[in-house]
N, C-alpha and C positions, 0 to 999 in steps of 0.2 A: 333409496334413490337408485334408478337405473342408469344404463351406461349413455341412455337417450339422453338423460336429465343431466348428466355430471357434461356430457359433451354441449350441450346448450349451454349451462352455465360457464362450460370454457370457453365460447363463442363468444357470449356476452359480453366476460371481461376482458378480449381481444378485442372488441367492434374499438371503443375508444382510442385502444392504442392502435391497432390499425389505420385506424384513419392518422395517425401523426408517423406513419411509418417514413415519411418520407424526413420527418424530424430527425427520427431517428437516425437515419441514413446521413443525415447532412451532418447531425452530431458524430458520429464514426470519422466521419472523412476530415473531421478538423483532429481528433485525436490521432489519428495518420498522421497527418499535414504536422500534428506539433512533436510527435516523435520520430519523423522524420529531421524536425528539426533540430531536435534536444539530440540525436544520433549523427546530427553534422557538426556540430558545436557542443562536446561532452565536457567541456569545461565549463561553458554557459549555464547549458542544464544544471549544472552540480552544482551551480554557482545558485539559481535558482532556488533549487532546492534545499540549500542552507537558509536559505532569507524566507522561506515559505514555513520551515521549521520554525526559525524565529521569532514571525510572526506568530504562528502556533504556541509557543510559549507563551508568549507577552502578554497575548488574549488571556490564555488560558490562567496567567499569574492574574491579570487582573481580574478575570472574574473570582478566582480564591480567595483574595484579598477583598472583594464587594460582600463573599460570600460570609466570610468570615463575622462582619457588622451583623449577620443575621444567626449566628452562632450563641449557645447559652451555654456554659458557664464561660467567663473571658477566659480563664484558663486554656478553653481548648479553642478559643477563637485568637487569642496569640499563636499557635499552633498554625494553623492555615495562615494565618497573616505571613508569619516565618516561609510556610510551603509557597504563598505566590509570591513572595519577593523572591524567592531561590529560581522559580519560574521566569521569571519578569530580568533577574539578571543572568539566567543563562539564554532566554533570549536575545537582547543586548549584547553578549556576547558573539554570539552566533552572528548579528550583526557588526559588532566591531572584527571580527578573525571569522570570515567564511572559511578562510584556507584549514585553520585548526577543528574549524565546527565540521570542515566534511576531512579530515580525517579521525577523527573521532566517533564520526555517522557511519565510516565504511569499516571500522576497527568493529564497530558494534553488529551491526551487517554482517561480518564476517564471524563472529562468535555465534550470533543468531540463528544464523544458516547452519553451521556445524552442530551444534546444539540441538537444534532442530531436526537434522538428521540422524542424529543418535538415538535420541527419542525414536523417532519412527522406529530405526532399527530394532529397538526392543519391541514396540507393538509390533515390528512384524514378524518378531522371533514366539510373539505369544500366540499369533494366529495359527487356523487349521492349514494344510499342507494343500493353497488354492491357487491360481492365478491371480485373483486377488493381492494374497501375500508377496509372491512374488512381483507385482506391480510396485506392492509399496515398498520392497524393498530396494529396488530399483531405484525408487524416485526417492528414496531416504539415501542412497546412495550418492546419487549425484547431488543432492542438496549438501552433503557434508564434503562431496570433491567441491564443490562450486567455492561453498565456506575456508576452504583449506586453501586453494589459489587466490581468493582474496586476502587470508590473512598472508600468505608466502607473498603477495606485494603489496604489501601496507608496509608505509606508510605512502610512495612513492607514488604508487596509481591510483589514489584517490578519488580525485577527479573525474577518473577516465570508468573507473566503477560506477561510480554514483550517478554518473550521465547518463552512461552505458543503460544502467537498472530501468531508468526513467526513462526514458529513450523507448526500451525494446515495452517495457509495461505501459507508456501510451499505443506504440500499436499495436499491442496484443489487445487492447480492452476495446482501439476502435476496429478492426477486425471480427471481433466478436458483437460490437453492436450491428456493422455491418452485417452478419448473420442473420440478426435478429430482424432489423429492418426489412433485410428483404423475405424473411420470413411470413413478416406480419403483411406484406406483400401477394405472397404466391397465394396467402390461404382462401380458399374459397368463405 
């Protein structure tokens, strides 16, 4: 295949989304619009975001529990039966005490990140002596400062985290659709 043929079939599969660039664009600017919001109201947001988790349980216990009827030996369909009811009432929970369900989410959040960055740390101690490494180690750095001031106010700021996160990661994602949009735009 030439570089003729791989850039036509790039083309191709942009005519489609091209032509919805302007979708795209419209969908950016509402994920703006709602992380702007969730970043004026971080209690809201967190507030949200507990009952979004919730529901994510619930479902997800009960499809366990549907799944489980289709399970052979009963033995091991007891088993999922037990995992989505554990599902299904710590969603319910999450529901009854948003306040504990998002300090709990931001305690977790906070080990996650540290953890996360530790890790890195060592991949970047295995890697060769690049810019590269140095990038990641950077970015494994602040991943474990970031981790490290959320657990130093947990339980307290809760809230004000979980908003925060959600808040800054809706407009980060409509910003970058924005990108794209007007990408799928300019191109000839």
């Amino acid at each position: 295949m030439t570089a003729t043929d791989m850039q036509a079939d790039a083309n191709s599969l942009g005519d489609p989304l091209r032509a919805k660039s302007g979708w795209v664009i419209a969908l950016s600017v509402i994920y703006v619009f709602a992380g702007l919001v969730a970043l004026s109201s971080v209690a809201f947001a967190a507030t949200v975001t507990v009952f979004m988790v919730g529901i994510m349980m619930v479902v997800s216990g009960v499809a366990e529990v549907i799944s489980a009827f289709q399970v052979r030996p009963w033995s091991r369909a007891l088993l999922w039966v037990l995992i989505g009811g554990l599902y299904i009432a710590a969603g319910i929970l999450a529901f009854e005490n948003p306040m504990l369900t998002a300090k709990f989410l931001t305690l977790l959040l906070g080990l996650s990140l540290a953890a996360s960055g530790i890790a890195r740390v060592v991949l970047a101690a295995t890697m060769k002596a690049s810019s590269s490494r140095y990038a990641v180690m950077i970015s494994a750095l602040l991943t474990i400062a970031i981790g490290v001031v959320i657990l130093l106010h947990w339980p307290v700021a809760s809230l004000l985290i979980l908003g925060v996160f959600l808040g800054v990661d809706l407009i980060s994602a409509g910003v970058s659709w924005v990108t794209v949009g007007l990408g799928l735009k300019a191109r000839p």
